[in-house]
N, C-alpha and C positions, 0 to 999 in steps of 0.2 A: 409394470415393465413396459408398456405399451407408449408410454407416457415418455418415460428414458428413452427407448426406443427413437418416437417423433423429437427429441430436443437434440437428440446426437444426430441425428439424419443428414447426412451430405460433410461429415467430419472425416476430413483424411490426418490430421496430425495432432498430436497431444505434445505440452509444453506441459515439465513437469519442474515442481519447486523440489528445491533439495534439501534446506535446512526444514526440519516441523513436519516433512512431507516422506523424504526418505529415513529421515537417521536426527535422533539430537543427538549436537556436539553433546560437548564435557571430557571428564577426566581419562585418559587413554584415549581419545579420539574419539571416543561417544558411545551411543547404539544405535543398530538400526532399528527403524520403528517394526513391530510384528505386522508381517505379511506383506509389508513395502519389497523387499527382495525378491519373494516370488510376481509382484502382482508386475513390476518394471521384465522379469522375463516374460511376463505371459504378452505384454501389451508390444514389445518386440517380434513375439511369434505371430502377433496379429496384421494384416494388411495397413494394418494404421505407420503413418512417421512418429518418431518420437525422438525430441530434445530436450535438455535441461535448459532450464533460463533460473537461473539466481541472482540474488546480490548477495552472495558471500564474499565477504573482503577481508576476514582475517588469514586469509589461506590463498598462496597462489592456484591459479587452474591444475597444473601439476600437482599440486600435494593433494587438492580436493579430488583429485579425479583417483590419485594413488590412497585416499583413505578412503572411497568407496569401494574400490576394488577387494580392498581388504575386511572389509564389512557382508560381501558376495554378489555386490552387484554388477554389473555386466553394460561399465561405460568407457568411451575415449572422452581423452581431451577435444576433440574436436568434436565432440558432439554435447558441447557445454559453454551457454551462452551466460560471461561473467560481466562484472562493471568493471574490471581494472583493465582487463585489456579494450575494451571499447574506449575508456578514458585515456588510455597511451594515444588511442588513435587519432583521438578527437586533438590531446596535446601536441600532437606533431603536425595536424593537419589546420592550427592556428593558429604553431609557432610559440605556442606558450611554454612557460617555466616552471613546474609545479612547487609552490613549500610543502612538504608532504606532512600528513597527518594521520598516518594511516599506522596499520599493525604491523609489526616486526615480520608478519609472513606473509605478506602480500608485495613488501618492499620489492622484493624481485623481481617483481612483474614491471618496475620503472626504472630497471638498469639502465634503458637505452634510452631515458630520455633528460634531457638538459635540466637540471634543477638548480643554475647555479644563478646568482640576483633573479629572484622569484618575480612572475609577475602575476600570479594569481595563486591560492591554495586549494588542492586537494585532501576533502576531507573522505577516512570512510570507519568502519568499525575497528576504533583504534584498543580496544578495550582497556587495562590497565595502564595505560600512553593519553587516555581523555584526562591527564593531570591539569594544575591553573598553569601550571608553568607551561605546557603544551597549547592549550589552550589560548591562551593569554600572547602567546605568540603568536599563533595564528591571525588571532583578531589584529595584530599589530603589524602583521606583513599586509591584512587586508586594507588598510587605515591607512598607509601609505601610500598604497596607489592610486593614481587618478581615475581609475577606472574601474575596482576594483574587481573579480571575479571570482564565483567558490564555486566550485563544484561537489558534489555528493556522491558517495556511492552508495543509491538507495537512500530512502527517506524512513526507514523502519524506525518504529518505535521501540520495541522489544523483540525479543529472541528465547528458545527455550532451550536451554539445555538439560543433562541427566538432574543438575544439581538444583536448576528451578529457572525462574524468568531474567533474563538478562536485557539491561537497557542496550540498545539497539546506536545508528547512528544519528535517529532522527532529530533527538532533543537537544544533542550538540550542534546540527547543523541549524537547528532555532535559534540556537544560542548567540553562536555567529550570525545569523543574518538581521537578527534585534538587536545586537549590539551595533552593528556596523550598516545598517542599513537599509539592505540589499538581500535581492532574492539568488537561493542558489540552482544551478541548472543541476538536475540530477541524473545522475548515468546510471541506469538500472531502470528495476520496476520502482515504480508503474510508468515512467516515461514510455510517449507512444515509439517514440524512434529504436529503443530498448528494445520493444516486441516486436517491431518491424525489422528490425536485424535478426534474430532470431527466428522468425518467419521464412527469409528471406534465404537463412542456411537451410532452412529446412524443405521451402522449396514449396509451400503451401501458401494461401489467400489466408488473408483474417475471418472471415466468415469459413471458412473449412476446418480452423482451430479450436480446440478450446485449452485453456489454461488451468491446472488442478495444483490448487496453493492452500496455504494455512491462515495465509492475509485477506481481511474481508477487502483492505483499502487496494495496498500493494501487487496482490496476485488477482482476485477476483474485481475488482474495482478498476486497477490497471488496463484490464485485459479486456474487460467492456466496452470502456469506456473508444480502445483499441478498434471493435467489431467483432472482437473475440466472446466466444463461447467462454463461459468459467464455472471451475465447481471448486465449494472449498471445502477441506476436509477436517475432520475433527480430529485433529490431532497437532502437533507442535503449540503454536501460540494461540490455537481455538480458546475460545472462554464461551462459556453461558451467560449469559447476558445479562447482566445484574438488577435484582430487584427494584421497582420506585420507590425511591425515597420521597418522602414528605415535601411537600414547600409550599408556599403562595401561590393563589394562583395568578393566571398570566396577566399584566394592565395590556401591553399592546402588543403587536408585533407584524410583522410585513413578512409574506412569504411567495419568491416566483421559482416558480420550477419547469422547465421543459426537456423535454426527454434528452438521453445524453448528454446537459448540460449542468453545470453546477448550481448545486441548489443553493441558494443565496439568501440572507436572512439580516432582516435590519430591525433591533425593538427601538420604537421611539421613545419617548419621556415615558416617565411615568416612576410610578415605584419599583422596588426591588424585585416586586414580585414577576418582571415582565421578562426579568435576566433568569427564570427559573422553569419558565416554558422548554417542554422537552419537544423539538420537530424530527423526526425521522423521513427520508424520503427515502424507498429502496432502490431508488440508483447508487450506484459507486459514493458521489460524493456526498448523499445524505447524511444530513448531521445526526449525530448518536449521543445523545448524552442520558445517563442515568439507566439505559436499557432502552428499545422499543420493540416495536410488532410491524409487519407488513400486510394490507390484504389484497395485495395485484399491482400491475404493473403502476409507474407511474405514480406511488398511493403516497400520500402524506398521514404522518398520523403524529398526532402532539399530547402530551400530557401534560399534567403540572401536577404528580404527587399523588395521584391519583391509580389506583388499580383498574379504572377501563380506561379506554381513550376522552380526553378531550373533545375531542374531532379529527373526522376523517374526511380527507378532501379529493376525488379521484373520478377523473384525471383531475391533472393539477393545476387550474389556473391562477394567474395574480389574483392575490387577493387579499384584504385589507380585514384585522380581525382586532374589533376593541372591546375590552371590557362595556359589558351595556350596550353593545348595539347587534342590530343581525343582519344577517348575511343579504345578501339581494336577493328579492322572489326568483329571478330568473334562475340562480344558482340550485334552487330547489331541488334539482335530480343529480344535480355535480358535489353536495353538500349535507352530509350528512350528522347532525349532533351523537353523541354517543356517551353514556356515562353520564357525567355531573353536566345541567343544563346551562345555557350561556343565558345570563337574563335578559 
């Protein structure tokens, strides 16, 4: 506890996720998750601020704040920081035209704004509306413009609800920006201006915060990457980490890493097996493939198919790792082998 204790120290407000974290949707408006309703009273009765920040976009602010109510917990609308009304604001404040793309209960939230000859699309969690024919327009309002622009609400891969994992709006908004091009600006988590609004209602520094989500990327990666404190919880779209599967091992591959900065990975030639090296780094943007492990700040750890580590690299400097060759002497205390030897 002591431990808790020193990492909360000097925190005045808690940013709280609401799908995964409070309640999974699904049939009848969902449930709430066991003991989220009391622990949102208790953390109310405590000296601390507390906000919601989501990217829920299939539900206006109103119906989400009127289906928590009804679930027992104890929020306003104003005390819930969403992507549709941040994205009205941003549309007004650009002069743009939304093609909307979004769910039938979110539509509301862009009564007031001008959608007519589109000059950019608004995508968010459209669910059963992600048809080709929706779709397929979209990419066609975007293709026309000289300039083209998309916005997202939220980059979420997946979502849970009572009934099981549901695709999210991320892989559509992939879809559109490989087809067409073009990167899209996202309004929600993890964008940092997202938590800086929300912050900002709340009236607290980003080092005073922390963030408690179900998203390793979205809520705990986000809010980091922010200055925010984050904890994620197991519950909504948590997973356990999936087992190493088999593969080759690695011919080459290039890795720099600096602290809050994205971890960046380039394999050169070689064989296939160089596409099958797994690199973790436990910052936010660490790539994740096949499962990893962390052991301290900063830490790299790679595997290829293997049940210990490849290698552990920490801290993390550039550094160049080929089949058959070794590390530089000076590396010797920054570089550790571990598991299967490098010859």
């Amino acid at each position: 506890m002591a431990a808790w204790g020193e990492r909360l120290a000097g925190v005045r407000g808690v940013l709280l996720d609401i799908s995964g974290v409070l309640y999974d949707g699904g049939e009848g408006g969902g449930a709430a998750i066991a003991g989220s309703v009391e622990a949102v009273a208790r953390l109310k009765r405590s000296r601390l601020k507390v906000r919601f920040c989501t990217n829920e976009s299939q539900k206006s602010r109103a119906d989400l704040v009127g289906l928590l109510r009804r679930l027992g917990f104890d929020v306003s609308e104003g005390e819930v920081t969403a992507p549709a009304p941040a994205a009205c604001l941003i549309l007004k404040q650009r002069g743009l035209r939304p093609h909307l793309l979004v769910h039938d209960g979110v539509r509301s939230e862009f009564d007031q704004i001008d959608t007519s000859n589109p000059n950019c699309v608004v995508i968010a969690d459209a669910g059963e509306g992600f048809s080709y024919q929706n779709m397929n327009k979209a990419f066609q309002v975007l293709m026309e413009l000289e300039n083209p622009v998309l916005f997202s609400l939220g980059k979420g891969r997946y979502y849970k609800e009572t009934s099981g994992l549901m695709l999210d709006v991320g892989p559509y908004m992939k879809a559109l920006e490989y087809a067409c091009g073009i990167e899209a600006e996202v309004v929600g988590k993890p964008s940092p201006e997202f938590f800086k609004s929300a912050l900002q209602e709340m009236g607290v520094e980003a080092h005073e915060a922390i963030m408690i989500g179900d998203d390793i990327v979205g809520d705990v990666g986000g809010a980091q990457r922010y200055g925010m404190r984050a904890l994620q919880v197991r519950t909504g779209k948590f997973r356990v980490p999936r087992p190493h599967r088999p593969g080759p091992p690695p011919a080459a591959c290039s890795v720099y890493s600096t602290r809050r900065q994205q971890l960046e990975r380039h394999f050169l030639s070689g064989p296939e097996g160089c596409r099958n090296v797994n690199i973790f780094c436990n910052s936010p943007e660490g790539l994740h493939r096949w499962g990893a492990e962390t052991s301290g700040p900063e830490c790299l750890v790679a595997y290829s198919g293997h049940s210990s580590p490849l290698l552990t690299i920490e801290p993390t400097p550039g550094f160049w790792l080929r089949q058959g060759s070794r590390a530089p002497r000076n590396w010797s205390q920054e570089l550790q082998l571990m598991g299967p030897q490098i010859p």
